[in-house]
Structures are given as C-alpha cells and as structure tokens.
C-alpha positions as CSV (number, residue, x, y, z in Angstrom):
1,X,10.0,206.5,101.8
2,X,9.9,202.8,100.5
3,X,11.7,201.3,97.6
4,X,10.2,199.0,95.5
5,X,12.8,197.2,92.6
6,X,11.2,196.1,89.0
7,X,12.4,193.5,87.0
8,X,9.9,191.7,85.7
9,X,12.9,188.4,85.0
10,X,13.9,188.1,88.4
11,X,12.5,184.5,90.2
12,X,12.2,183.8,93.9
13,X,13.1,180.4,94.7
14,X,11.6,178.0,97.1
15,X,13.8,179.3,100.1
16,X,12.9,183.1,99.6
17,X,16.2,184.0,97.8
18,X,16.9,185.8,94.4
19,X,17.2,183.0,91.9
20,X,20.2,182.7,89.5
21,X,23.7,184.4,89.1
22,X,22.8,186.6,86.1
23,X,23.9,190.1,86.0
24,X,20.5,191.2,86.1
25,X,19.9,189.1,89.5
26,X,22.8,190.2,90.9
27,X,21.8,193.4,90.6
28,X,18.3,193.0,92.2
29,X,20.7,191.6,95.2
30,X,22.6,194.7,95.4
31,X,19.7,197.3,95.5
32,X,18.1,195.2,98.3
33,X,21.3,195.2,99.9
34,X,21.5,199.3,99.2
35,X,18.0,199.5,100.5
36,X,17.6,197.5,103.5
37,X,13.7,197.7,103.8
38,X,13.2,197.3,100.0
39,X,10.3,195.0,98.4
40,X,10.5,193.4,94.9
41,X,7.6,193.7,92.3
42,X,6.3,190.1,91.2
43,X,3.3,188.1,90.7
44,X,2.2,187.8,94.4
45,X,2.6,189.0,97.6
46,X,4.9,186.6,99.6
47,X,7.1,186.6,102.5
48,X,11.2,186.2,101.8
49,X,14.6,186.0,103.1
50,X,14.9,189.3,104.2
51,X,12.1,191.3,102.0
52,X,8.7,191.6,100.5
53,X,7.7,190.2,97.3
54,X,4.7,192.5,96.2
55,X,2.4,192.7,93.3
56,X,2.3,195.8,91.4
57,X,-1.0,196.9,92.2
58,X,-0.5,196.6,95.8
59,X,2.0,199.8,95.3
60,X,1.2,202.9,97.6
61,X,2.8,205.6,95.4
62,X,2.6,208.6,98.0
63,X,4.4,206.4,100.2
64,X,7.2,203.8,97.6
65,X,9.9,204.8,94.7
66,X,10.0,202.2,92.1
67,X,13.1,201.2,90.8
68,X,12.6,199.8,87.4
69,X,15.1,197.8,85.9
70,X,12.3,197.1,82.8
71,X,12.8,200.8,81.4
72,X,10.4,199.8,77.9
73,X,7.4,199.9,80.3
74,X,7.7,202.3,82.6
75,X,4.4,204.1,80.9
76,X,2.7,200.8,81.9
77,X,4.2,200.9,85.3
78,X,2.8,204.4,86.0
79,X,-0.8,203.8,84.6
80,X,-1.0,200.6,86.3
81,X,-0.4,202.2,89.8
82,X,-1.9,205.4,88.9
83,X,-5.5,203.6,87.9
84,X,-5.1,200.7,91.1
85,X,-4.4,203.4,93.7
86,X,-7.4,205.9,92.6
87,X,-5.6,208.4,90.9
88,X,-2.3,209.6,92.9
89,X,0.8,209.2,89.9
90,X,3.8,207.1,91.6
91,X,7.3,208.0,91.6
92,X,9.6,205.6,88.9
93,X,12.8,206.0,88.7
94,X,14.5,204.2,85.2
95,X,18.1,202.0,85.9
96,X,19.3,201.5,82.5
97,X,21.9,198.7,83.6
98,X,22.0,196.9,79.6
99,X,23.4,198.2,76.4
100,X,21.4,200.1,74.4
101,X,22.7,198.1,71.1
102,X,20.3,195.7,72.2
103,X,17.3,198.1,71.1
104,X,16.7,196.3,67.1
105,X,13.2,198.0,66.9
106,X,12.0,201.3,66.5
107,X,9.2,200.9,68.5
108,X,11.2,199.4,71.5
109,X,13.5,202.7,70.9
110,X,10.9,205.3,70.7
111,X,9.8,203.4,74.1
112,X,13.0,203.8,75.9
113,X,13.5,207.3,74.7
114,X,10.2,208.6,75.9
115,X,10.3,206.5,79.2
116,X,14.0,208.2,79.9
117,X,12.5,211.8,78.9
118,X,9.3,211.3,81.2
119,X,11.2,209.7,84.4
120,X,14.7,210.4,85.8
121,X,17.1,207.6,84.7
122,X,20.3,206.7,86.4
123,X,22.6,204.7,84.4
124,X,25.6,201.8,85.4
125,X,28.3,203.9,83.2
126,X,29.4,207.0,81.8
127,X,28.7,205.2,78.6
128,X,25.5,204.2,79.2
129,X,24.2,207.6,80.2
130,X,25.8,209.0,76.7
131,X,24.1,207.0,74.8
132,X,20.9,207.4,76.8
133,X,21.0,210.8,76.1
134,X,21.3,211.0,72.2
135,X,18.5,208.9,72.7
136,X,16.3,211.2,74.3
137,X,17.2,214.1,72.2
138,X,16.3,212.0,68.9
139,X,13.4,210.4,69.6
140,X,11.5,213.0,71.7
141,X,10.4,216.2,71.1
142,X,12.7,219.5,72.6
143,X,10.2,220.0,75.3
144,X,10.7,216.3,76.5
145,X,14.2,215.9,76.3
146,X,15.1,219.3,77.8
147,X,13.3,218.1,81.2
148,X,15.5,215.1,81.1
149,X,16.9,214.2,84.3
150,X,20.1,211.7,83.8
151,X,23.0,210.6,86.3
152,X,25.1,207.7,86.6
153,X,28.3,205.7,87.6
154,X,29.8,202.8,87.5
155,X,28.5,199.9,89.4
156,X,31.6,198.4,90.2
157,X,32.1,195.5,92.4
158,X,32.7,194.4,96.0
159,X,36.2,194.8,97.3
160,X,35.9,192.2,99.9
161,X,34.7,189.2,97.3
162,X,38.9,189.2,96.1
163,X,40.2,186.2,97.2
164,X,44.2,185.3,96.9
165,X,45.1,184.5,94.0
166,X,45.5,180.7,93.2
167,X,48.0,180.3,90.2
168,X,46.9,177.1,88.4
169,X,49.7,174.4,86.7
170,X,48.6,175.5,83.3
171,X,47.2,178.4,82.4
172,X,43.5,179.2,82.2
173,X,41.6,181.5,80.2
174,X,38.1,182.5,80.7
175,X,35.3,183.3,78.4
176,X,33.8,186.4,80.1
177,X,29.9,186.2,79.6
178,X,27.1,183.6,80.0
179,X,26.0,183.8,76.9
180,X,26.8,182.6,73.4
181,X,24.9,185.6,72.1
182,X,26.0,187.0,68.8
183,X,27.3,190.2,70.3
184,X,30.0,188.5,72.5
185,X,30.7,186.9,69.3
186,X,32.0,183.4,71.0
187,X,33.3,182.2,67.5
188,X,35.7,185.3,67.5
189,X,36.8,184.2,70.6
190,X,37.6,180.2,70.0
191,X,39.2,180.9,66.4
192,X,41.5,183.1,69.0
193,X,42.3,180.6,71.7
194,X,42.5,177.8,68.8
195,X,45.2,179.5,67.6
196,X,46.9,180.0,71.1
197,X,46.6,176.4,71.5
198,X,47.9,175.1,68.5
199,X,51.0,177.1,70.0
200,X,51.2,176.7,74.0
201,X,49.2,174.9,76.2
202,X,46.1,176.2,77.8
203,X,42.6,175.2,79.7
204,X,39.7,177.3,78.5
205,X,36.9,177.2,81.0
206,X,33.2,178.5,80.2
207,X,30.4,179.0,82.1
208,X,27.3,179.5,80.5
209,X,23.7,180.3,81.7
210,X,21.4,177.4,81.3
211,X,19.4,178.0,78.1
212,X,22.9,178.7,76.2
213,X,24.8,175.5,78.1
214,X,22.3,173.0,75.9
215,X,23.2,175.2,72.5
216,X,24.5,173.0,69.5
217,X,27.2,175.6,69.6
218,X,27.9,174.9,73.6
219,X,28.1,170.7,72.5
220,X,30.3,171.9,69.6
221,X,32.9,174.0,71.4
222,X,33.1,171.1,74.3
223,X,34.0,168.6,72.4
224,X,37.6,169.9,73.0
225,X,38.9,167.7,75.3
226,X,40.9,171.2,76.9
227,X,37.9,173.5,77.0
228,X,35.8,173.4,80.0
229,X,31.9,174.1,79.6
230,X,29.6,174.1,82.6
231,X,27.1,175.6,84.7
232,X,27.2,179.0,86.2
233,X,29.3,179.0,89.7
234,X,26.8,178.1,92.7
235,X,27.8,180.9,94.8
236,X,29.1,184.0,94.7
237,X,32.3,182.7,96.9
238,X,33.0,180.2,94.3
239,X,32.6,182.2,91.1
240,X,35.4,184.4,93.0
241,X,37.1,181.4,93.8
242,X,37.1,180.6,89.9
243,X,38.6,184.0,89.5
244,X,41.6,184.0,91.4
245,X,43.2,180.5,89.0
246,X,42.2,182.6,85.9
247,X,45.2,183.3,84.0
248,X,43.9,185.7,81.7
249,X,40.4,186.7,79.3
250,X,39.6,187.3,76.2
251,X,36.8,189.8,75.5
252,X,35.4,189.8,72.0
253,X,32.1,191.6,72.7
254,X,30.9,194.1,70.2
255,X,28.9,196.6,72.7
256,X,29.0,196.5,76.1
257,X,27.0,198.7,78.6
258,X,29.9,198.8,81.3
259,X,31.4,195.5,81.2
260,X,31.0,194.2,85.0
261,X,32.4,190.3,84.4
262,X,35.9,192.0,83.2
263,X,36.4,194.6,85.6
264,X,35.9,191.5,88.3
265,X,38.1,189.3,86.7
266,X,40.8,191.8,86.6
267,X,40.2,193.1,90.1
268,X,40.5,189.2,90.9
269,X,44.0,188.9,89.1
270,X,43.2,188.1,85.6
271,X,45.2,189.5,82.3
272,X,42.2,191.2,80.5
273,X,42.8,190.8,76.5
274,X,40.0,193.7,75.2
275,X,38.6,194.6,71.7
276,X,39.9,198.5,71.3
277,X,36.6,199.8,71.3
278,X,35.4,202.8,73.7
279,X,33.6,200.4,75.8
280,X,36.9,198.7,76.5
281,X,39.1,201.9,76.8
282,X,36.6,203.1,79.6
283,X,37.4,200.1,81.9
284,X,41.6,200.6,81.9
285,X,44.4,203.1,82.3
286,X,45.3,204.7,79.1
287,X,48.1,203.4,77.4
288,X,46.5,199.8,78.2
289,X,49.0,197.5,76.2
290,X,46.3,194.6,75.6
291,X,43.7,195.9,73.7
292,X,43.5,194.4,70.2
293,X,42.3,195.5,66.9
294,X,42.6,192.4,64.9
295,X,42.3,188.6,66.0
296,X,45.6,187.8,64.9
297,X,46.5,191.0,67.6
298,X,44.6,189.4,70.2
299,X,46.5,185.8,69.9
300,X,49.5,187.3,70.4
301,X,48.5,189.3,73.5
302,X,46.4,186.2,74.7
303,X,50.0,183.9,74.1
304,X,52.2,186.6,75.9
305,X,49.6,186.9,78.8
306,X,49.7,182.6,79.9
307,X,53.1,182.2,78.3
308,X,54.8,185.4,79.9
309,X,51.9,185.8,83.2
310,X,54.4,187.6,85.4
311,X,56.1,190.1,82.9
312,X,52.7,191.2,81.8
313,X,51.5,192.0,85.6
314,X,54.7,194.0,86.3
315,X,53.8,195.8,82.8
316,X,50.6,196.3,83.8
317,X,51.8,197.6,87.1
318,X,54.1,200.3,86.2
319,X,51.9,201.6,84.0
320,X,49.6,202.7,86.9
321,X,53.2,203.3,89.2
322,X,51.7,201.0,91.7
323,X,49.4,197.5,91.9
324,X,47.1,197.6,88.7
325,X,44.9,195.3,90.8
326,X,44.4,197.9,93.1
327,X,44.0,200.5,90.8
328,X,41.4,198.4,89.4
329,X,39.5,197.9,92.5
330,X,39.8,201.8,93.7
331,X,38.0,202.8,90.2
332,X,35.7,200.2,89.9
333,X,34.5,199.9,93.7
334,X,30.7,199.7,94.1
335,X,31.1,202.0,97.7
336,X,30.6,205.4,94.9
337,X,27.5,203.3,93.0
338,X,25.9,202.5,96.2
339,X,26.5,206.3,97.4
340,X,25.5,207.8,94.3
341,X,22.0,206.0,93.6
342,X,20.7,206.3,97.1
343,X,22.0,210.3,96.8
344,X,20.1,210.5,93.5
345,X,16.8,209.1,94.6
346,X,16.9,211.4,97.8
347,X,17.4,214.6,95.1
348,X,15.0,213.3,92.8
349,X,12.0,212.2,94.9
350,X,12.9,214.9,98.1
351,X,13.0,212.5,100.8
C-alpha cells in the first residue's frame, strides 16, 4: 500500500523541497516523513528530494491511500480517480488539521459534513474531532452519520527540535501566528503588550507570512521602534532557535483547532499567556494560573511573566510536581500522532 498526501496549497520549490514554513507545509513534511515512500498530489509528475510529485489522475486506487488535507473536495477527489482509472473507487482518507470556525458558508459546511460521513477522518485534536462530529450528525442524514468513522490525536511536536534555552537582556514576547487574520485578533494583542510597555520594558518580535508582512496593519504595528516584524524563520533550526530567547506569549486567538505554535513555544521555554477558552484549557494542566478572561487580566499576567520570568517557571513547575517543560513535551510529543495515524490507516484501509 502507497500513500499519496493532498493539499492542493502546498508548492515544490526549484530544489525538490516543500516550500514555506506554514503549518499546513509543515505538515505535508511530517506525513512524508511518517510515510517514507509517500508521493504528493500536484499539477505534474516530477522528481523530488526524497518523493514523487504526481498528478491526480495518475492515482492507482487498488494500489495508493490518499491523504487529503483539502477535506471540501474529497467528492471531487473520488470522482476524479474513480472516472481516470476506469471505474475502481480509491481509498481517501480526510485529515482535518484547521478549525472548523473557519467554515462561514453553508455550502462549504454541508461539504465538510458529507465528505467526513462518506470517508474516515482523522483529526489533529480531541477538539477537532468533537466538533467534526456535531458536524456530521447535523448536516447529514442518520444513515450517513451513523457510518461515521472518526479518530484523532494530537499532533504534537518534535522533542529533539528543543534547543537550550537562551535568556535574552530584555525580555521578549512573541506573537504566536503568521497571520494578522481577524481570529487571532492581533489588535487584542498590541492594546495588551502597549500597556505592558508603557509599564516595563519589553521587545515584541513578529513573524508573519508573506501576504500578511506587506499589510497596512503589519507597516502600522512596526512603526514601534521596540516591536520586531519580519519574515518567517528560514529554517526549522532557527525558528527553534527564536524560541529558546522567547520570554513569554500572548495568545489572543478566538478558535483554534489544536494550537501547535503554543504548545512549541512552551515546550521551548516560553510563559504561554492564553485566552480561557476550551481550546486553551486543552493545551495545559488544570489549574493553569495564566489564562485570562479580560485584556486588563492578560497585562497583568503578561507583566508578571518578563518582569517576574523565574517565579512564574517555578509556579508553573509545582503545579505539575516536576519540569512543566517536560510535562509539556511528554503530552504534546508527535511519537503518539505519528503512531496513531499510520495505526489508523492500516485499520481503515486493511493493509
């Protein structure tokens, strides 16, 4: 059995490499490291670093799994391979790895709810696969949604991308996402650090995907001669690299599917600051003394996090009875994502 890996955004560069440091890139990355002999669905059939770039039509169904990342059209997926290979239905399998928030139409809901009732979906979190599932039984009829097949876990992260931490002169608080989007509500988020400034000194770095560095809101927010705003990292050594001088986060996202940039972050050392919504409170221990309810909250916690950095990590530790880092990285370790999909395509597709 093959695997073949959908997502219709995903570029190839010039050197045969996954292009870009998205979440959605880094994630075609990690199922062709899961699956070694895996090929990627694009526009033409090429040679790359390390796997096949294949068209869609080119898809031998009796003997390939698709893993589609594009869940809307995984009805299109099927008819295009079912017609191009003379009749013989393929095998999709749906990874819901986004929010479900981000579905604003009906139509694009009634799509996702009849794709996840007609193919077995695994999903990046427990949260994820909930909401997947209310889905299903809305939006399809009993027969469909009772034949439902749903797993998931968390995709966690490597262990062995930590690096020591680096403790920077003044401290430095991240903006965790690459985009400026209205649900990570960026304006929440410098009205917060604004008001930590005006108390304590602090460096704010950003580091925004391309089509959201150029923003009028990206010029505006630079202008601050203490907030950094670049480029994505380069690498995945020097985005962890980044990590370990973080001081601490702040999180002002409305939904989030998992939330993969905080969990790093605080495997990495960081002080995560986090709305208290049930997105959040999946990520942390209970009792997590930094999640906020109010921005006024969230400047304080923000200002005791760079001002008292050591207190809070010794907090944070005892309320685990150990390293909070640690406990972190043991419930957020990508070893049970990487077990459980390949375990769930074997009991889905029998091979």
């Amino acid at each position: 059995m093959r695997i073949a890996i959908k997502r219709g955004a995903t570029l190839v560069d010039d050197e045969g490499h996954i292009a870009g440091h998205d979440s959605g890139a880094t994630l075609v990355r990690r199922l062709l490291r899961i699956f070694p002999e895996a090929s990627l669905i694009g526009p033409g059939a090429r040679r790359c670093d390390g796997f096949d770039q294949v068209p869609l039509e080119f898809i031998d169904p009796e003997q390939t799994v698709i893993i589609n990342m594009d869940v809307l059209d995984s009805l299109g997926v099927w008819n295009t391979v079912f017609h191009s290979s003379g009749g013989v239905p393929p095998r999709i399998m749906n990874f819901v790895w986004w929010s479900t928030a981000s579905l604003s139409e009906d139509v694009q809901t009634a799509s996702f709810a009849l794709s996840c009732a007609l193919f077995p979906t695994f999903a990046n979190s427990e949260r994820t696969a909930t909401e997947t599932r209310e889905l299903v039984a809305r939006w399809t009829v009993p027969k469909l949604a009772e034949q439902a097949r749903l797993a998931w876990v968390n995709l966690g992260f490597r262990l062995d991308h930590v690096q020591p931490r680096q403790e920077p002169e003044i401290p430095v608080v991240l903006y965790p996402a690459i985009y400026l989007s209205e649900r990570k509500q960026p304006q929440v988020f410098m009205d917060v650090v604004d008001q930590v400034r005006r108390r304590t000194p602090i460096e704010v770095e950003m580091r925004l995907h391309e089509s959201h560095l150029v923003s009028e809101l990206a010029m505006s927010i630079s202008r601050r001669n203490w907030v950094w705003v670049g480029p994505l990292t380069a690498s995945r050594t020097s985005y962890w690299a980044a990590l370990a001088h973080t001081t601490a986060f702040l999180a002002t996202a409305t939904e989030e599917s998992y939330g993969l940039s905080y969990v790093e972050a605080m495997g990495a050392g960081a002080i995560g600051i986090l709305p208290d919504r049930q997105w959040a409170r999946a990520l942390v221990p209970e009792r997590y003394p930094f999640l906020y309810s109010t921005p006024s909250q969230a400047a304080d916690m923000l200002e005791r996090a760079v001002t008292e950095t050591e207190d809070c990590r010794e907090e944070l530790d005892g309320l685990v009875g150990g390293s909070f880092r640690r406990w972190i990285q043991d419930h957020h370790s990508d070893d049970a994502f990487d077990r459980e999909i390949v375990e769930r395509v074997r009991d889905w597709f029998g091979e």
